[in-house]
Each structure stands twice: as C-alpha cells, then as structure tokens.
C-alpha positions as CSV (number, residue, x, y, z in Angstrom):
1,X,-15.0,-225.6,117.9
2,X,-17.8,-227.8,119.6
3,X,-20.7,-227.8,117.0
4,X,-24.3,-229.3,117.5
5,X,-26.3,-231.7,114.4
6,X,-30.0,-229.9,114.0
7,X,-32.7,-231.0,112.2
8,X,-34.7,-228.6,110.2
9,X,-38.3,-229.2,109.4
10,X,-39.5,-226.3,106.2
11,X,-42.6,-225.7,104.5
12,X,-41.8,-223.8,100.9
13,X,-44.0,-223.0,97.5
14,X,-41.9,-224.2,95.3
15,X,-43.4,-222.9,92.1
16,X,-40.4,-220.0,92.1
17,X,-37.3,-222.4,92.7
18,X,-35.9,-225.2,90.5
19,X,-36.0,-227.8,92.9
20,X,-34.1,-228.8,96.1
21,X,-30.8,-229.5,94.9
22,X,-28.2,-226.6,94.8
23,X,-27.4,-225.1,90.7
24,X,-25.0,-222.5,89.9
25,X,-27.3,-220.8,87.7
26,X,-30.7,-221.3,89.6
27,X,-32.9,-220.6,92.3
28,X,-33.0,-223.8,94.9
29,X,-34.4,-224.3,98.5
30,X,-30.9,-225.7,99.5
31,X,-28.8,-222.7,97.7
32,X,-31.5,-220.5,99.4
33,X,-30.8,-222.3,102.8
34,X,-26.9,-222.2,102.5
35,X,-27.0,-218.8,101.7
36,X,-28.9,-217.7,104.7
37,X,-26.7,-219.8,106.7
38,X,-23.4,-218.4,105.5
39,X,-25.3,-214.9,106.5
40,X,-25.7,-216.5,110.3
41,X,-22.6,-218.4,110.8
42,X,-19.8,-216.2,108.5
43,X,-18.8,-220.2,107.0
44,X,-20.4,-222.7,104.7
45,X,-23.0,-224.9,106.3
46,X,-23.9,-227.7,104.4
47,X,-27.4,-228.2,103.9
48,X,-28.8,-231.9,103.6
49,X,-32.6,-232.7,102.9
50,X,-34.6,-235.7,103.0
51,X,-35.5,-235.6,99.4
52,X,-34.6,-233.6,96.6
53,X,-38.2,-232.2,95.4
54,X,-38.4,-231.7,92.0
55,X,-39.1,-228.0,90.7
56,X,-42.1,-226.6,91.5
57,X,-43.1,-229.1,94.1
58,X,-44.2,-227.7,97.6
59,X,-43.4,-228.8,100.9
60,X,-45.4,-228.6,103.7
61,X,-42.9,-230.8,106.1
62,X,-39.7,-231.4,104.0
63,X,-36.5,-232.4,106.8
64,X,-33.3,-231.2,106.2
65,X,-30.0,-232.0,108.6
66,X,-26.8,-229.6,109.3
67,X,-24.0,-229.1,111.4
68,X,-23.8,-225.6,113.5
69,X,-21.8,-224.1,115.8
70,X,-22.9,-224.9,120.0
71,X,-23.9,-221.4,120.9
72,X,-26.7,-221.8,117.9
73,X,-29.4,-224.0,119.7
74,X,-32.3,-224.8,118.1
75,X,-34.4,-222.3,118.9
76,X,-31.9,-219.3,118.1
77,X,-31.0,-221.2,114.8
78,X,-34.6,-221.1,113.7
79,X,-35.4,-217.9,114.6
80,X,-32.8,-216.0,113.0
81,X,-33.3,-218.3,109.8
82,X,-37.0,-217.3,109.3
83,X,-35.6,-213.5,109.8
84,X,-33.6,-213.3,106.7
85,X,-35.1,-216.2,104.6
86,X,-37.3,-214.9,101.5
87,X,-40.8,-215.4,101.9
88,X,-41.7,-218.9,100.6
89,X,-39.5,-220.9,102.8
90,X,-40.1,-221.1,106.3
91,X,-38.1,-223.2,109.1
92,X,-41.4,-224.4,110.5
93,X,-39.6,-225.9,113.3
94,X,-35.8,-227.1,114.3
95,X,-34.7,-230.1,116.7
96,X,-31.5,-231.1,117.9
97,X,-30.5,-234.7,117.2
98,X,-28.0,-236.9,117.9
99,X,-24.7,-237.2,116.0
100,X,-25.2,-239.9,113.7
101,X,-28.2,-238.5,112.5
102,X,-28.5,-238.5,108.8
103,X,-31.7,-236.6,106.5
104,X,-31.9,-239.0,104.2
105,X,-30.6,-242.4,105.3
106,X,-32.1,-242.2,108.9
107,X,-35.6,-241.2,107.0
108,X,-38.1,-244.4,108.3
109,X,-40.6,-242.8,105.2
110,X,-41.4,-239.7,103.7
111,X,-45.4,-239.2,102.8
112,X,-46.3,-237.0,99.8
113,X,-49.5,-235.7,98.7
114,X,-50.9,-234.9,95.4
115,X,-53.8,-232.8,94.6
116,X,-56.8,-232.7,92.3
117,X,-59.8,-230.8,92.0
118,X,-62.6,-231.4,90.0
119,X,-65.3,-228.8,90.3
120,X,-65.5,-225.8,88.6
121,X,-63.6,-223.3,91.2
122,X,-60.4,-225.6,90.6
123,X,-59.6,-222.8,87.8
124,X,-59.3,-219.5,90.3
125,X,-56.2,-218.3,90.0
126,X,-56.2,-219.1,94.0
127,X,-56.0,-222.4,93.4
128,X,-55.0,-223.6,89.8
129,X,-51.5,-223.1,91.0
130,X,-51.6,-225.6,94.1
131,X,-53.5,-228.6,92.7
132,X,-54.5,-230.1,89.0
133,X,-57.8,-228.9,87.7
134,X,-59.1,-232.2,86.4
135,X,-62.5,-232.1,84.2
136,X,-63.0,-235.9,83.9
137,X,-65.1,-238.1,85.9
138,X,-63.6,-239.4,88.9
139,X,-64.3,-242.5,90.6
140,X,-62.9,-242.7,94.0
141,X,-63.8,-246.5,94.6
142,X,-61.6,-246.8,91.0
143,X,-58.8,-244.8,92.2
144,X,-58.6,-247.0,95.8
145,X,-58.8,-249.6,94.0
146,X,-55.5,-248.6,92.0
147,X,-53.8,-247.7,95.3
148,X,-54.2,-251.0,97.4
149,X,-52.7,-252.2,94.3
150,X,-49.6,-250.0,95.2
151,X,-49.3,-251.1,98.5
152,X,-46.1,-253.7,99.9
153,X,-43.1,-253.7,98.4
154,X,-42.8,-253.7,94.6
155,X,-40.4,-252.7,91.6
156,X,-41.8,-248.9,90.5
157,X,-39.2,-249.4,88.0
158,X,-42.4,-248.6,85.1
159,X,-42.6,-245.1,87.6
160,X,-39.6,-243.8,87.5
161,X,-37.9,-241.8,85.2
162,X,-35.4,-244.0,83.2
163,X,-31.6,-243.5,84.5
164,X,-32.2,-241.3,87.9
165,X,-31.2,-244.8,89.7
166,X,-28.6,-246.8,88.9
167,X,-29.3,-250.4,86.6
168,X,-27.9,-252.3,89.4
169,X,-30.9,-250.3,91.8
170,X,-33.5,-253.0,92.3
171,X,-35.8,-249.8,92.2
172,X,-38.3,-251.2,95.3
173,X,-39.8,-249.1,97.2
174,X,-41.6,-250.8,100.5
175,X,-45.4,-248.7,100.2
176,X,-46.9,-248.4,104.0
177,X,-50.0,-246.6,102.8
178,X,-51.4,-245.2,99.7
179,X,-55.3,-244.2,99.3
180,X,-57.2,-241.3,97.6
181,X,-59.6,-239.3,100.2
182,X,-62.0,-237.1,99.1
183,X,-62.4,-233.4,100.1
184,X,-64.0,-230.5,99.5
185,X,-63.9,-229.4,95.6
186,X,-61.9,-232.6,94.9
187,X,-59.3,-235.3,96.0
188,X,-56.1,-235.8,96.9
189,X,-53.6,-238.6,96.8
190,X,-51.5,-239.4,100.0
191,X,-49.0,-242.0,99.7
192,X,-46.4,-242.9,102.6
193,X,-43.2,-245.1,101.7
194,X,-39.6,-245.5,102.9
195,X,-38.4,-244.5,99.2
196,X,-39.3,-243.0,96.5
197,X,-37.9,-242.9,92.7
198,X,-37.6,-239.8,90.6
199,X,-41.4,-238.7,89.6
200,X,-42.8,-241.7,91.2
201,X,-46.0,-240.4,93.2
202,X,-45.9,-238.3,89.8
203,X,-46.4,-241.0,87.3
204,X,-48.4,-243.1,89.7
205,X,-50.6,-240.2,89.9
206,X,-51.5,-239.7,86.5
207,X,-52.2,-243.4,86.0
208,X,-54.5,-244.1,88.4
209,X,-56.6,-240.7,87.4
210,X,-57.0,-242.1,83.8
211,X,-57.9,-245.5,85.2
212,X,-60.9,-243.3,87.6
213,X,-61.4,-241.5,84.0
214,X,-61.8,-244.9,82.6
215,X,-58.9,-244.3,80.2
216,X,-57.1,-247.4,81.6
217,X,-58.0,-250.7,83.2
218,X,-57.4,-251.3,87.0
219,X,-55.7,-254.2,86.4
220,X,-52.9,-252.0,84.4
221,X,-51.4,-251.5,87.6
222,X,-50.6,-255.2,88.0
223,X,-48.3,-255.2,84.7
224,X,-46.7,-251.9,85.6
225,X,-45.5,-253.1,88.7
226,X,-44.1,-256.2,86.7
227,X,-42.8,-254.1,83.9
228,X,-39.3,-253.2,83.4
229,X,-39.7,-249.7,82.2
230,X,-42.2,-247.0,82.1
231,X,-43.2,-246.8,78.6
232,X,-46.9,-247.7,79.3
233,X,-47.3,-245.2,82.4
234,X,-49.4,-242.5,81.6
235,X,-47.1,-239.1,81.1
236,X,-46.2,-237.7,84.8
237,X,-49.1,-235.6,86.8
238,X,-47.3,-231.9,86.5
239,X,-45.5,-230.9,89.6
240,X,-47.2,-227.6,90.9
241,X,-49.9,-230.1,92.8
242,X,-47.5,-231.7,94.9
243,X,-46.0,-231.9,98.6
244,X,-43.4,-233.6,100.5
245,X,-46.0,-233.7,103.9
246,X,-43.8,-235.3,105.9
247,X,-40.6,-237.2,107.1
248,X,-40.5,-239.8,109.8
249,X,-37.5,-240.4,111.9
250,X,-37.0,-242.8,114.6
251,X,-38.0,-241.1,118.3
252,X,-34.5,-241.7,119.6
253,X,-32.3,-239.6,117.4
254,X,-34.3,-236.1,119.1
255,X,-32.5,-235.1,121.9
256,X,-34.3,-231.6,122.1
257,X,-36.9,-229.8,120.0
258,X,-38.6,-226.1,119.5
C-alpha cells in the first residue's frame, strides 16, 4: 500500500497530560495522537514530534511527522483528527512533505515562550494557570541584558538537567534569538534555537528573573555558560507557563499544505 509522509502542526494545554512522550500508565499528547489514529486508519501509526514537551507545558505550534495511507490527504487527515481528539489538542493545521522528512532532525529551530506576569490580576484563576505570577520587581533592561548574553552558540550544560544528554553530548545549542518583551500585565520570554536541552528555557528562565529581581548578578550568566554543571542555576521556572510556539523547517520539504 502507497502511503503519504504528513506533517502535523498542534496546539494543546498541556496542564492535563504528562508530557509528549508515550507512558503506559499516563496521559500523553503522542499516546493521545496514536490512539486517534489507530481510530482513523484500523493500524498503528507512529507519531513523531519535534520535541518532547515536558508535562504541563503547552503548545501553541508543536510539529509532529507520520506516515498514512494515500487516500488520507492532508486535509481529510486533519479533519477527521480534530473530530475525535479530546478537547485540548487540536491539529491546527497538516502539510504533506516529502519522504525524507524527519520532525525532529529536519527541525532548522524550534522557538519557545515563557510567561510572566507581574500585576495583581496575574492571580485570577484565568490566568494563574498559563503564566508565573511573579511579585518581585522586574527590570526589563536587566533581563535583555541576561539574554543577549544567551545568544550564539554556547554549552547550556549549567541548564540542563544532569544525565537527559549523554556525557559525550557537547550540550551546545546555537541561540538565533532570545529577548524579553513586555506586554500587557507582564512579560514574556521568547527564545528561538536549533536545540534545546531538557528544562533549558526553564532554568534559563528562572535565572535571569532573579537577576531582574536583583537576586543574582548579570554577569552570572557569563560563568554558567562556562560551567560544567548546573548547580549554581537558580531551581527551574515551573512548567505550566510554557510553549513550544513554533518549529521551522526548510521551505522545500512542503509539497502541499491545508
């Protein structure tokens, strides 16, 4: 049987799933996914994202890659996905791609955004859920200053959780962007990289907010990047602020898109 490689783009709240990666004995976007699937297509469809979000992160443009049968095109495939999928995930769009198109190792980056506010509303129970109620001071100009810091290609190595990468993994991550812009009720941190390392954006998050707080010189970011393990990085940012925005792909793997 002929079969056809498709590109899923989702959006999901993650707050009720324990991550991307299938578990026997837990909820996960991609058991979620391969269940619907096995629904559609009566077989096993392998389901294989970008990134494996961590539980109780969001995402708002997470990419996932499969292999389905010709007569499902894109637009069939998404439509009867977002029929039977429970209500927080949602195929936002699908695209057919060519055959050597891979979700994770054809990625060109992935951009994430973390959350914050800061004024008092930041507790409704509208929004305490989706971003970190934060009730220190906050210097913007501080926190920029932290990112540009960020920015090339470095060892996160002191960002990372400990063992998630192999020792013989360099851990470098190549950082195309990373700034702090500030919006109504708060900020939010948006970072854009062609890796990233098990609670990276997390830890980097929570260091630069207690270097704005004044908790933490600027120039701690300097020694972090040269450490060679995270002991002096500020505890991970919790996850329910989070969001895999988006994954970038180069133009000529799309064949034909919904």
């Amino acid at each position: 049987m002929t079969s056809r490689c498709v590109q899923l783009v989702l959006q999901y709240d993650g707050a009720r799933f324990a991550g991307w990666q299938r578990q026997p004995d837990e909820r996960t976007v991609q058991g979620v996914l391969e269940d619907a699937l096995l629904r559609l297509c009566q077989a096993h469809v392998a389901v294989l994202g970008a990134g494996r979000t961590d539980a109780g992160v969001h995402a708002l443009g997470q990419a996932a890659g499969l292999r389905v049968a010709e007569k499902w095109t894109p637009v069939s495939l998404r439509r009867a996905m977002n029929a039977i999928l429970p209500d927080d995930v949602w195929v936002k769009s699908a695209f057919e791609m060519r055959d050597d198109f891979h979700a994770r190792y054809s990625a060109l980056s992935r951009t994430y955004r973390y959350v914050v506010g800061t004024d008092e509303e930041a507790d409704s129970p509208f929004r305490k859920t989706r971003e970190l109620a934060w009730r220190r001071p906050v210097e913007v100009g501080k926190l920029n200053a932290a990112a540009a810091m960020i920015t090339g290609d470095h060892s996160f190595r002191a960002f990372a959780v400990k063992g998630t990468a192999p020792e013989s993994d360099d851990h470098r991550c190549i950082v195309h962007e990373a700034r702090w812009v500030q919006r109504p009720g708060g900020v939010f941190f948006e970072i854009r990289a062609n890796r990233f390392l098990h609670h990276m954006v997390r830890f980097l998050v929570a260091t630069m907010l207690d270097i704005a707080a004044g908790r933490r010189d600027t120039e701690m970011m300097t020694s972090l990047l040269e450490s060679n393990d995270n002991h002096d990085a500020a505890p991970p940012a919790p996850p329910h602020a989070l969001y895999l925005d988006n994954v970038e792909y180069p133009a000529e793997l799309y064949l034909q898109a919904t």
